[in-house]
N, C-alpha and C positions, 0 to 999 in steps of 0.2 A: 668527217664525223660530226660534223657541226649541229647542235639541235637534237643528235641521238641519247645525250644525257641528260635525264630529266632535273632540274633544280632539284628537287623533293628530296631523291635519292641522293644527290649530290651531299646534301646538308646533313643526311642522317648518317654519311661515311663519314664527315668531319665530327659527328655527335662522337661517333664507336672511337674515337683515335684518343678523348678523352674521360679519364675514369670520376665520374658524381661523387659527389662527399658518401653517398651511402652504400655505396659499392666500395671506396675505400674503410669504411667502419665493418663493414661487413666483411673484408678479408682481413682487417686487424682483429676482429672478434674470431676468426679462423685459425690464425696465426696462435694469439693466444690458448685458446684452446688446444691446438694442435700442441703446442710445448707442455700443457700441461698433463693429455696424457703421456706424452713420453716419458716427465718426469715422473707421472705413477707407473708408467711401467717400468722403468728403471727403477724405482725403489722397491717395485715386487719381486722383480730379477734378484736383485740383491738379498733381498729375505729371503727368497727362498734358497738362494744358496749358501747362506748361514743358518736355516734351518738342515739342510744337508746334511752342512758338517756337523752338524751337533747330533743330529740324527745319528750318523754313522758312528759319532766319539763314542755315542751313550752303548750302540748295539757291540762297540770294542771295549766295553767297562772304562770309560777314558771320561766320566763323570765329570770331572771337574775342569777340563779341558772342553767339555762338550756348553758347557753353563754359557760364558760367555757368547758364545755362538746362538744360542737360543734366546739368549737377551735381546739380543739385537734382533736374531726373525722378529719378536710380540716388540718390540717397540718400531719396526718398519710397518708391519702388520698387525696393528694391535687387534683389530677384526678378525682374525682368522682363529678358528677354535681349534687346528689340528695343532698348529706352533704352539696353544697356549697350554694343551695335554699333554706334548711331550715335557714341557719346561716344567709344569706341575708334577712330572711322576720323575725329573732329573732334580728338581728341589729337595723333595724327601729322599731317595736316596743318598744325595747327599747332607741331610740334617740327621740321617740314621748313622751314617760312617762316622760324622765329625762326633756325633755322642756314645755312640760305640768304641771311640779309642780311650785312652786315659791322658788327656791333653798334662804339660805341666801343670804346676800349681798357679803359676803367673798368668797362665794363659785359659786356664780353666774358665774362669766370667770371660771371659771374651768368645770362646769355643761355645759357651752354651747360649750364649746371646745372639748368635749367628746362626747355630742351629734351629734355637725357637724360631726366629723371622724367617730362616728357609721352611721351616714346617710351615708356618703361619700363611706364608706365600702361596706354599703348595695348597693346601687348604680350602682357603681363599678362592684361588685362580679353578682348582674342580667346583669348588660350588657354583661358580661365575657358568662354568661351563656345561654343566647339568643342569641349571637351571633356565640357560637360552636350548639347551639342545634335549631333554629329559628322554628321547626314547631314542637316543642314537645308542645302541651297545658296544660302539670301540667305546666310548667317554665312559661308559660303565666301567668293560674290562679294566683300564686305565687305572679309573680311582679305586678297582680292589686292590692293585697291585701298588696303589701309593699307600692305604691303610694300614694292606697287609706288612710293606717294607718300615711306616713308624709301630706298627703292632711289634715289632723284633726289640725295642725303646721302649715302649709304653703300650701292654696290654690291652689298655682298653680301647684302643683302636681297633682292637679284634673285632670287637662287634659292627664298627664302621663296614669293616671290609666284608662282612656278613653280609648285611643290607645289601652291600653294592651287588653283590656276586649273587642275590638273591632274583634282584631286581636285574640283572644280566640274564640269569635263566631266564627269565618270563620275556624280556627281548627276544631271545634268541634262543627258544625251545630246542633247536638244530644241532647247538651248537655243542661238539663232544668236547674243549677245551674248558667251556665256559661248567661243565658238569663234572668235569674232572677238581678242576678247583672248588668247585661245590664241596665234593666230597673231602675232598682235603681239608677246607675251612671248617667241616664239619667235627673231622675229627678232632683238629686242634681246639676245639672248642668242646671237648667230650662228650661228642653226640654220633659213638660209633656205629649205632643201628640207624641214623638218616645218612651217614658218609656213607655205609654201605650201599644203600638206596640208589643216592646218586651216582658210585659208581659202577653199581648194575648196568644200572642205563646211560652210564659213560661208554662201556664195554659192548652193549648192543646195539648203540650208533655207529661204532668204531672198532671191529672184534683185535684191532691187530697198534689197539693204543698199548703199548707196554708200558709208560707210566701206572697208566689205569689199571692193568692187571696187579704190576707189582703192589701197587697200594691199595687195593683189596683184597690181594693175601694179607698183609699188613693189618687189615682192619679183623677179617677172618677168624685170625691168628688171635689178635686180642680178645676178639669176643668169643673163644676159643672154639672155635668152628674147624677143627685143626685139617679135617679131610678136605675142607671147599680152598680152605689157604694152601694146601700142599697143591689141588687142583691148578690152581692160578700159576702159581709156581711153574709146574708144571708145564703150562700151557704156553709158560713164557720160551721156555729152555724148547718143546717140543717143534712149537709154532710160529716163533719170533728170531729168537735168538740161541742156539745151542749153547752159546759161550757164554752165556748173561751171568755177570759175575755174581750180580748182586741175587739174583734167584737162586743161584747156586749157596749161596754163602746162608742162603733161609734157611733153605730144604735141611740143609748140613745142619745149620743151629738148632733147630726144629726136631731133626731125628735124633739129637745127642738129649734134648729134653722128653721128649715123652720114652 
């Protein structure tokens, strides 16, 4: 085989056998990189399974158990605006409970000083989030449900949660939940001829909401419309539910009064 291998060739197998300083920078710049997404993906794994369980604590009423867990999703993830809507609408529930009890005497400034900063928190953390996301409608429904739950504390949150659930309809014309609460926010704000309204056309996106029926006999009733409330009634026991306690217990109230 003498002469069949060309020098040329020979030299460029010895070149391949070792690796140039910039092919070594170039797979340490690999290397690093490469650990560093796994450590972001390992720290999203993580959040989000601490968002989980908080998720799951809040939908088991297990609030305060669910808190810490949601601490941790927004400080893994301080980026992500869904972790940061549940923790906001888990803040105020919890700053409603801790001032809704009658704490001792001792413990009273401490109890309301922890509820203002969870309020403040919660607050805070939906303005943040309406105002990077303004036409998403969960972050709406969200912040009516955080107003509405300090509105049960302090009134004048009522009107906060107006706005929101105002600015939810025009999101999400579609939506038969988001017009249901309409109407509700309406009345508790004594404006039983727009509750009505809304739950009109809560009722005829949706013919078989029984919330929506019940609480516009409810309003019916009030604005003493007493044959459209017995209707609804009605409609609940005939078309929904036979046994519907609470329909039953109208109709019953309703005929011992007129």
């Amino acid at each position: 085989l003498s002469g069949m291998i060309k020098p040329e060739i020979s030299n460029k197998k010895q070149e391949i056998r070792g690796l140039s300083p910039f092919s070594l920078t170039g797979i340490f710049f690999i290397l690093v990189a490469s650990c560093f997404l796994l450590i972001t993906l390992l720290r999203f794994w993580r959040a989000d399974i601490a968002y989980a369980l908080g998720y799951n604590l809040d939908r088991a009423g297990e609030y305060q158990n669910a808190y810490p867990h949601l601490h941790k999703a927004v400080q893994l993830r301080g980026n992500e605006p869904v972790f940061k809507d549940e923790l906001a609408l888990n803040d105020a529930i919890i700053a409603a409970g801790l001032l809704a009890q009658e704490p001792a005497k001792d413990q009273k400034e401490q109890t309301i000083s922890v509820a203002s900063a969870l309020m403040q928190e919660a607050i805070n953390t939906s303005n943040e989030i309406i105002s990077k996301s303004p036409n998403n409608a969960v972050f709406w429904k969200t912040r009516v449900r955080l107003f509405h739950t300090l509105s049960q504390i302090d009134s004048r949150y009522l009107s906060k949660a107006m706005d929101a659930i105002e600015k939810a309809s025009l999101l999400a014309p579609h939506d038969a939940n988001i017009w249901y609460n309409l109407g509700v926010l309406y009345g508790q704000n004594n404006n039983i001829e727009k509750g009505i309204e809304a739950l009109e056309k809560t009722i005829q996106m949706k013919p078989n909401y029984r919330d929506a029926h019940y609480a516009l006999g409810l309003y019916y009733h009030t604005a003493s419309l007493d044959e459209k409330a017995i209707a609804q009634m009605r409609y609940i026991l005939d078309r929904i539910n036979p046994d519907d306690a609470g329909a039953k217990e109208s109709l019953a109230s309703w005929s011992n009064s007129l």
